[in-house]
C-alpha positions, 0 to 999 in steps of 0.5 A, a space after each residue: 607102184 606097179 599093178 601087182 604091187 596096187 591090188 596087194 595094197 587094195 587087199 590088204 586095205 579090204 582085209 583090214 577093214 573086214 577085221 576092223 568091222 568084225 572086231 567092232 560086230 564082236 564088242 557089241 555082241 558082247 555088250 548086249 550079250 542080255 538085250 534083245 535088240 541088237 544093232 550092228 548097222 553102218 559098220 562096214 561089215 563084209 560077213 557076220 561075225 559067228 557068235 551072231 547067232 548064239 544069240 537065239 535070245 534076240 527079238 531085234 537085229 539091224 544090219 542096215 547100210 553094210 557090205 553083206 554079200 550074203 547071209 549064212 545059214 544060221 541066221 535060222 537059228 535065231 528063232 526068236 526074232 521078231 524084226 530083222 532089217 538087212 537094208 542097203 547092203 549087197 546081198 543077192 539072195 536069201 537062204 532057205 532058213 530064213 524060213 524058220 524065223 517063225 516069230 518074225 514080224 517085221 522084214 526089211 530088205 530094201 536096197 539090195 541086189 536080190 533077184 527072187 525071194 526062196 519059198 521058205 519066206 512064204 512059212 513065215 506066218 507071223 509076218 506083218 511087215 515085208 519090204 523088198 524094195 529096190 531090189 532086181 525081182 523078177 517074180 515072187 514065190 508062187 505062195 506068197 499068199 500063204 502070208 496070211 498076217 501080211 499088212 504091208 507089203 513094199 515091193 516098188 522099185 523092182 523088175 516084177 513083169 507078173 503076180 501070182 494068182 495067190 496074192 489074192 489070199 492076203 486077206 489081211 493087207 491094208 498097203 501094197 505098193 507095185 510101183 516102178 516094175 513091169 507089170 503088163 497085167 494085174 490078176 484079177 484075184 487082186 480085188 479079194 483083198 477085202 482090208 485093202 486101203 492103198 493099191 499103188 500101181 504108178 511107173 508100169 505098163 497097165 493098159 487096163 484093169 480088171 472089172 473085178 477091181 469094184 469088189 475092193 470095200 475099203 480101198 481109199 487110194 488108187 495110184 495110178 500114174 504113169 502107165 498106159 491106160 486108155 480109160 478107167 473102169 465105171 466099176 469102180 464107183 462101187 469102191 464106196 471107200 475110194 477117195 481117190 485115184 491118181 491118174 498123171 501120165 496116162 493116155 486117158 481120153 474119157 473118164 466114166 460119167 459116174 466117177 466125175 460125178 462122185 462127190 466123194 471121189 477126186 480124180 487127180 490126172 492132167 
């Protein structure tokens, strides 16, 4: 079997299970044509299937574990989701409806190949949930702080080398999770997260953190492993709530007498 003869045999392969995945989405849609949750992940789907998106009744959609190079534009018309996962799939950006889930709770987009996230993302006010994790971003929309019912946000594993100031706005978020990226510096407006619980920080490039990290009032664990940090500042006894900073992997040569003497406060490091 010659060449041209191998890639007619492999596109023909594609194209049966593209079909065979279709046909697959179009059985379920039609069985949950009434419900509200719909899943349709680990299907092998390589697109979605256009009667998708008359269902503007769906509360719920799961397209994890496909082949989804991207997502069209009228996934905005879905309106009345509340949870959309599009984890482990292939897909490269987002388009600029996304922004018009206005009911959108939860977001999962874990396991793609998405280099920066559009500014629509930050309309999304209901937004409690955003996981990007494993993805290739680099940045982050300049207003992503306008995420105001934000709690959670997953951001490990990606190639983020700054943040916006206006990450600072998040009054609402309990657990940020930075680890394994660029990140040289953290912006002061950090420390203004007043709900903050879990600032995970390990895998970067930190040399130091600002002194306005004292102002966390309720951060109870601060991980830090794995960056450059020569010292930690004496400041932070003032975190009343921390319990505990993880600090493996650094080149820490003092620690700050009042942090040793903490009772309250365990300082993991070698």
């Amino acid at each position: 079997m010659n060449e041209t003869q191998l890639l007619k045999k492999a596109a023909c392969m594609y194209l049966s299970r593209a079909q065979e995945a279709l046909g697959q989405a179009s059985e379920k849609i039609k069985e949950s044509a009434e419900s509200k949750d719909l899943d349709l992940s680990d299907i092998e789907l390589f697109e979605l299937p256009q009667e998708l998106f008359e269902l503007e009744h769906l509360e719920k959609l799961n397209l994890d574990d496909n082949r989804l190079a991207y997502i069209p534009d009228e996934i905005g018309k879905l309106k009345n989701l509340r949870q959309l996962s599009i984890r482990g799939n292939c897909i490269m950006n987002l388009p600029e409806s996304i922004g018009l889930l206005e009911n959108l709770e939860k977001l999962y987009l874990g396991y793609n190949t998405i280099s920066e996230l559009p500014d629509s993302v930050c309309s999304l006010q209901n937004l409690k949930m955003l996981n990007m994790a494993n993805n290739l971003l680099t940045n982050l929309p300049k207003n992503i702080g306008d995420l105001k019912s934000l709690t959670k946000l997953s951001l490990h594993d990606n190639l983020l080398e700054s943040l916006p100031n206006s990450i600072g706005n998040l009054k609402n978020l309990k657990k940020l999770f930075l680890d394994n990226n660029n990140l040289s510096t953290i912006p002061a407006s950090l420390a203004n997260l007043s709900c903050l619980e879990e600032l995970v920080l390990s895998g970067n490039e930190l040399k130091n953190l600002p002194p306005e990290f004292s102002g966390f009032s309720k951060l109870k664990e601060l991980i830090l492993d794995e960056n450059q940090l020569e010292t930690l500042p004496a400041s932070l006894i003032k975190c009343t709530s921390l319990r505990l900073i993880a600090i493996n992997g650094n080149p820490i040569e003092n620690i700050p007498q009042e942090l040793l003497g903490c009772e309250t406060l365990t300082i993991d490091g070698n």
